[in-house]
C-alpha positions in Angstrom: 152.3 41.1 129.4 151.7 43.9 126.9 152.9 44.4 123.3 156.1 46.1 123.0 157.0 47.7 119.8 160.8 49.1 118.1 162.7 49.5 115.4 164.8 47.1 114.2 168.5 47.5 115.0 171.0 44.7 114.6 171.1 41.9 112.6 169.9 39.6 115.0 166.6 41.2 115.0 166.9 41.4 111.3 166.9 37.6 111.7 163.9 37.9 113.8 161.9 40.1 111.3 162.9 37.4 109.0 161.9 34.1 110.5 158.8 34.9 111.9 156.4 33.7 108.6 158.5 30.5 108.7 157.3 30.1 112.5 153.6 31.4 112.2 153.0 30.0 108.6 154.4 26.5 108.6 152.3 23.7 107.3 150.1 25.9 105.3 149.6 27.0 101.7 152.4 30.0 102.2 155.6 29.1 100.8 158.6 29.7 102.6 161.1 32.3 100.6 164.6 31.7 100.4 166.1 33.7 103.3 169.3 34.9 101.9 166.9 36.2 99.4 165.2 38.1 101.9 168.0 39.8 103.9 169.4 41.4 100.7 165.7 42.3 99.7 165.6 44.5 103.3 169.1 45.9 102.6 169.2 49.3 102.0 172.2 49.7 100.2 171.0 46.4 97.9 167.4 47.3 97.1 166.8 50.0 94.5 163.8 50.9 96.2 165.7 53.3 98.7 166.7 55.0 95.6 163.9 56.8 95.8 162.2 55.4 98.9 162.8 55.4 102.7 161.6 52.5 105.3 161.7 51.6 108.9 161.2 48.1 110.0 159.4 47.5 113.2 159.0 43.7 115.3 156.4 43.4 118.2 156.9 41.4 120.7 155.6 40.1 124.4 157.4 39.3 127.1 160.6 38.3 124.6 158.8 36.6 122.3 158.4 37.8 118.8 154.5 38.2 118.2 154.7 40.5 114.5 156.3 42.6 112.4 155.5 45.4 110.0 157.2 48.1 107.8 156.1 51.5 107.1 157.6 53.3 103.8 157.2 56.3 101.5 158.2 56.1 97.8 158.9 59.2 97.2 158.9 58.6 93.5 155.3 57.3 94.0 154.5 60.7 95.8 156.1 63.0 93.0 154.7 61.0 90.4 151.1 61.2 92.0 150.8 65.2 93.9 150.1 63.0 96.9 151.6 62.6 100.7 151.0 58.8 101.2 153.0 56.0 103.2 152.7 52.8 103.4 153.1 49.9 105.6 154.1 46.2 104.5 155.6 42.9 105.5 152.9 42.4 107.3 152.8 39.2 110.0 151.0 38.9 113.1 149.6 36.6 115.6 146.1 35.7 116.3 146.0 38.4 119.2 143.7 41.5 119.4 146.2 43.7 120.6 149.1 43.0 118.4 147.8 44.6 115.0 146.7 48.0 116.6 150.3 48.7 118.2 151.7 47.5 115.2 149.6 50.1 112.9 150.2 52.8 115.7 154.0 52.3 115.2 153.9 53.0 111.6 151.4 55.0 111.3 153.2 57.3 113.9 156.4 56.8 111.9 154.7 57.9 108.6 152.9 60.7 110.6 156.2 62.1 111.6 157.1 62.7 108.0 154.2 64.2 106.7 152.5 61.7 105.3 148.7 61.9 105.2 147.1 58.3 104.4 148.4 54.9 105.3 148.3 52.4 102.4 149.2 48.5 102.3 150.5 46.3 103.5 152.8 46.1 100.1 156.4 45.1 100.3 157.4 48.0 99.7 155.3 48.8 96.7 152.3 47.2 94.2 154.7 45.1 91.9 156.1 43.4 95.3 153.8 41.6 97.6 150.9 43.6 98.3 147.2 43.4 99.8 145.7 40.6 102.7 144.5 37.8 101.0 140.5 37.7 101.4 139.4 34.8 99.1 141.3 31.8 98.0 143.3 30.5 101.2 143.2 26.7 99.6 145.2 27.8 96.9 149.2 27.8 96.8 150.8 31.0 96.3 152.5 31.9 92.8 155.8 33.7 92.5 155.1 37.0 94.4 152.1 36.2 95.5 151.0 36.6 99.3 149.4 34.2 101.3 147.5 34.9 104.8 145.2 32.9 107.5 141.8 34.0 107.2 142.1 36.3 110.4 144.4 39.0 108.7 141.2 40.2 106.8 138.8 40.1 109.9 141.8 41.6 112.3 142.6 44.4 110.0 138.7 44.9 109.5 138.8 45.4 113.4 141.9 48.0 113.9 140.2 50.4 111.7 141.5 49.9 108.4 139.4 50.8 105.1 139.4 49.2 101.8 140.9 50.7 99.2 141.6 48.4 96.5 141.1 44.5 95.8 143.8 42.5 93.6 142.1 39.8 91.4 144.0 36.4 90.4 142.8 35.0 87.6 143.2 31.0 86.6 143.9 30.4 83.1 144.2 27.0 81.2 146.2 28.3 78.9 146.4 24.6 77.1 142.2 24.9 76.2 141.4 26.8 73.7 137.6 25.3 73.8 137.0 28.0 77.1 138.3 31.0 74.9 136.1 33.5 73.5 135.6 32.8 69.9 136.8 36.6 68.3 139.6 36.4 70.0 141.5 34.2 67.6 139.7 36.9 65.5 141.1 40.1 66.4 144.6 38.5 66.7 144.4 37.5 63.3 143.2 41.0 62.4 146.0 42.7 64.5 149.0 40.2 62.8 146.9 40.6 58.6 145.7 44.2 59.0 148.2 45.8 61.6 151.2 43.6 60.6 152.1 42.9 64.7 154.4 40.5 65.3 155.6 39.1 68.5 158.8 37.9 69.4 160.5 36.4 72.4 162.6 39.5 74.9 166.9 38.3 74.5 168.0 36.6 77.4 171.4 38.4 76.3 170.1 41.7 75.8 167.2 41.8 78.7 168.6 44.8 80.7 168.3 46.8 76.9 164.6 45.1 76.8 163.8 46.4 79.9 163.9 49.8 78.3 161.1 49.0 76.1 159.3 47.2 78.5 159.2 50.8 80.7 158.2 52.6 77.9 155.4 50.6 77.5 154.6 49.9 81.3 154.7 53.6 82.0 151.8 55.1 79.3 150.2 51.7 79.6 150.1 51.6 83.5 150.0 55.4 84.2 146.3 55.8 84.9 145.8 52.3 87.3 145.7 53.0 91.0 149.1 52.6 93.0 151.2 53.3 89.7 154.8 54.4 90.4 156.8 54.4 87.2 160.4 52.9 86.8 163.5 54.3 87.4 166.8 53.0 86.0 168.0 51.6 89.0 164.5 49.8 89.4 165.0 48.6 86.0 168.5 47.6 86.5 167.7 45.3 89.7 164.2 44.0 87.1 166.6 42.7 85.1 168.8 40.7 87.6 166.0 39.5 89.3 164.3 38.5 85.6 167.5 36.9 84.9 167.1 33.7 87.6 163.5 33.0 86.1 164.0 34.1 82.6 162.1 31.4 79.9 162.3 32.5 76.3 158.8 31.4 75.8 157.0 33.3 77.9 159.1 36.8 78.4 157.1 38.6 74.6 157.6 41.9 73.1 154.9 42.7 70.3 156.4 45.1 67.3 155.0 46.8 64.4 158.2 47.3 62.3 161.0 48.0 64.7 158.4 50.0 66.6 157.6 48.4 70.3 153.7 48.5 70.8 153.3 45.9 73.6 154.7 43.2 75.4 154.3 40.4 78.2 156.3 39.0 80.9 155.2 35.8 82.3 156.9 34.0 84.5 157.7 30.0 85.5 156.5 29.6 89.0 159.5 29.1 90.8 157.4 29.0 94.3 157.0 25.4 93.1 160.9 25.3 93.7 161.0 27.2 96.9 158.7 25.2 98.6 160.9 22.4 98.1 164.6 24.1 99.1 162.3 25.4 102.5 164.2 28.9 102.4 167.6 27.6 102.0 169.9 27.0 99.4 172.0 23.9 101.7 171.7 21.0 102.1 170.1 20.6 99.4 168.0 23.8 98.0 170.5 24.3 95.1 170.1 20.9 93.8 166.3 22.2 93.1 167.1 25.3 92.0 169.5 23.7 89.0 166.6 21.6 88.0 163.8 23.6 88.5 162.2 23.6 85.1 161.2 19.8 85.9 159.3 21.0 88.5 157.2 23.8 87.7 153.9 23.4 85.1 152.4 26.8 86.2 153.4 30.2 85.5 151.8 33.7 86.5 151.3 36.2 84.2 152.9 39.4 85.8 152.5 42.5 82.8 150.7 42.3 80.1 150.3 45.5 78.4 149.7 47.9 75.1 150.7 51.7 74.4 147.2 53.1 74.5 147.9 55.0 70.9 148.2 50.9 69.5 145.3 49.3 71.6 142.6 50.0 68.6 145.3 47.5 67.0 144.1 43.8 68.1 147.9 43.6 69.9 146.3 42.3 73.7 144.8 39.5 71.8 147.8 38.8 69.9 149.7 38.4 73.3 147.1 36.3 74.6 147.0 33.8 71.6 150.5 33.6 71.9 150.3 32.5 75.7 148.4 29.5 73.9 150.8 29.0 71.3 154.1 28.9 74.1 152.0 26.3 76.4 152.2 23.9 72.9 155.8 23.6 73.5 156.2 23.8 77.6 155.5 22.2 80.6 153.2 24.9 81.9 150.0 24.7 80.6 147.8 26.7 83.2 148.4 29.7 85.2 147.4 33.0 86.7 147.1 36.4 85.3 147.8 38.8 88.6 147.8 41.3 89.9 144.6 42.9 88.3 142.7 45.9 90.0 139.4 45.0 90.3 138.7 48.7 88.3 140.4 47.2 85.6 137.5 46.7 83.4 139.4 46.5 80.0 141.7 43.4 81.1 139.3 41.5 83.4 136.9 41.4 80.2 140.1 40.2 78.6 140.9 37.5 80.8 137.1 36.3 81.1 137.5 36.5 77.3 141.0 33.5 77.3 138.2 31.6 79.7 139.8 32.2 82.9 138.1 32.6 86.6 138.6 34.4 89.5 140.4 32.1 92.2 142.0 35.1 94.6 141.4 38.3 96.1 143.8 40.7 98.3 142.9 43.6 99.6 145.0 46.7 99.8 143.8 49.1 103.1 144.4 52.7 103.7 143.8 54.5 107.1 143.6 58.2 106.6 146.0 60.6 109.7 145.4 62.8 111.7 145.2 66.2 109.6 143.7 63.8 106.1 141.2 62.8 108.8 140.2 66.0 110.1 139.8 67.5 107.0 137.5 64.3 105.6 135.6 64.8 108.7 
């Protein structure tokens, strides 16, 4: 029977959309989401993205039975922000089958066409910060919050419909308990930053994060401007941030660095709660709540999400003073190793950091881009 591809319309094949990782994934690394969590993630009236974004969902399927799924989107904040005419395509999840990726690109490449788009970027759910790129190296390892995880066919399949790199995503491992793997003039520079510079870091208010956020953009927005796939953001971004920041929040690990009252830097790691998810299975009943309420006995890892400097203080010492204090917090927690992700693999400054704290490179993702029909012709 061939592929058929549409739109989703209806709940029910919302549901559809939803369940197929929890069919096609089970028994592997990949760890199942909580579901509720997904359906209000794919609202458009929930998710700030469609703020500033628009998205079609799309579910392939042969002879009745669902075989993928795919999104294509355009942030058009992303767009302003960048002179550019891109779309993307996410959520990816596919079968083994040669002819299921193809009609699923076709569909939202033909969707993105429509619009005016003139490249094809992802997958990313919907954009960098969520899930984004097919994971190319590290398929032993567990997943950490808002990681993805894929078989090893994604890469070869998407190698085969045509799609290009553009970018690879970096994880890197950390044992941030050993201070023996660290580079020795780091301890050095933090000092120099806290004696010379007078930093100081502190931990982000639990009470006051949404305010915190503030500063946090500030700084993610001259500190992040210049990386590929940038898109800054916008209040209502910021606003859902904070919610979401609020049912992983640990006063440890969430840092803003200050000279005076003057915000220079800041970190936000976070607890892995995919060590929790993978227990509830994507649901809160029977018994996924009672996990949820005592998830800080289970988790020992955290990832390391933003980690950034204003460029006018990064003469200052302030990165190293964020990374000794990832040290310092792992004295008093249960986490004591982690990953710093995600980092573009043309980010020279912090992957020379990172080396620097002793860490290794355990995963790769790879974003792809197709260029359409007029980009193409004009390339050509």
């Amino acid at each position: 029977m061939p592929v058929e591809i549409k739109p989703v319309r209806g709940f029910g094949e919302l549901r559809r959309f939803v369940a197929l990782p929890f069919r096609l994934h089970a028994g592997t690394p990949w760890t199942p989401p909580l579901r509720l969590e997904r359906y209000m993630f794919l609202n458009r009236k929930l998710n700030a993205y469609f703020k500033h974004g628009e998205a079609e969902y799309f579910l392939a399927a042969r002879d009745g039975r669902v075989v993928g799924r795919v999104t294509a989107q355009i942030d058009h904040a992303f767009n302003k922000f960048h002179a550019t005419r891109w779309g993307m395509f996410g959520f990816l999840v596919f079968e083994d089958d040669p002819e299921v990726l193809p009609a699923l690109l076709d569909a939202a490449e033909g969707w993105l066409r429509a619009r005016g788009c003139e490249r094809m970027v992802g997958p990313m759910e919907f954009r960098m910060n969520d899930e984004s790129g097919v994971l190319i190296e590290g398929f032993e390892h567990e997943p950490l919050i808002v990681q993805p995880w894929h078989p090893p066919y994604y890469q070869r399949r998407c190698e085969e419909a045509g799609l290009s790199k553009a970018m690879d995503l970096l994880s890197w491992d950390l044992s941030i308990n050993d201070r023996e793997r660290m580079h020795p003039v780091l301890p050095k520079t933090a000092e120099r930053a806290h004696s010379k510079y007078r930093v100081t870091i502190r931990p982000m208010s639990r009470r006051h994060l949404r305010r915190e956020l503030d500063e946090f953009a500030k700084v993610y927005n001259a500190a992040w401007s210049d990386n590929w796939g940038f898109a800054p953001y916008s209040k209502e971004d910021l606003d859902e941030l904070a919610a979401t920041l609020q049912l992983v929040y640990d006063r440890d690990w969430f840092m803003i660095a200050e000279i005076g009252d003057q915000t220079v830097g800041m970190a936000i790691t976070i607890p892995d709660i995919n060590q929790v998810l993978r227990k509830m299975n994507g649901r809160l009943l029977p018994l996924g709540w009672w996990y949820y309420l005592r998830k800080r006995r289970f988790m020992d890892r955290v990832r390391v999400g933003f980690l950034g400097v204003l460029p006018e203080y990064q003469h200052t010492g302030v990165a190293a003073a964020l990374y000794l204090a990832h040290f310092d917090a792992a004295k008093v927690s249960r986490c004591k190793k982690g990953e710093a992700s995600w980092i573009l693999e043309t980010n020279h400054a912090m992957n020379r950091g990172l080396e620097a704290m002793g860490g290794r490179v355990i995963k790769r993702w790879r974003v792809y881009e197709r260029l359409l029909d007029g980009a193409a012709a004009q390339a050509s």
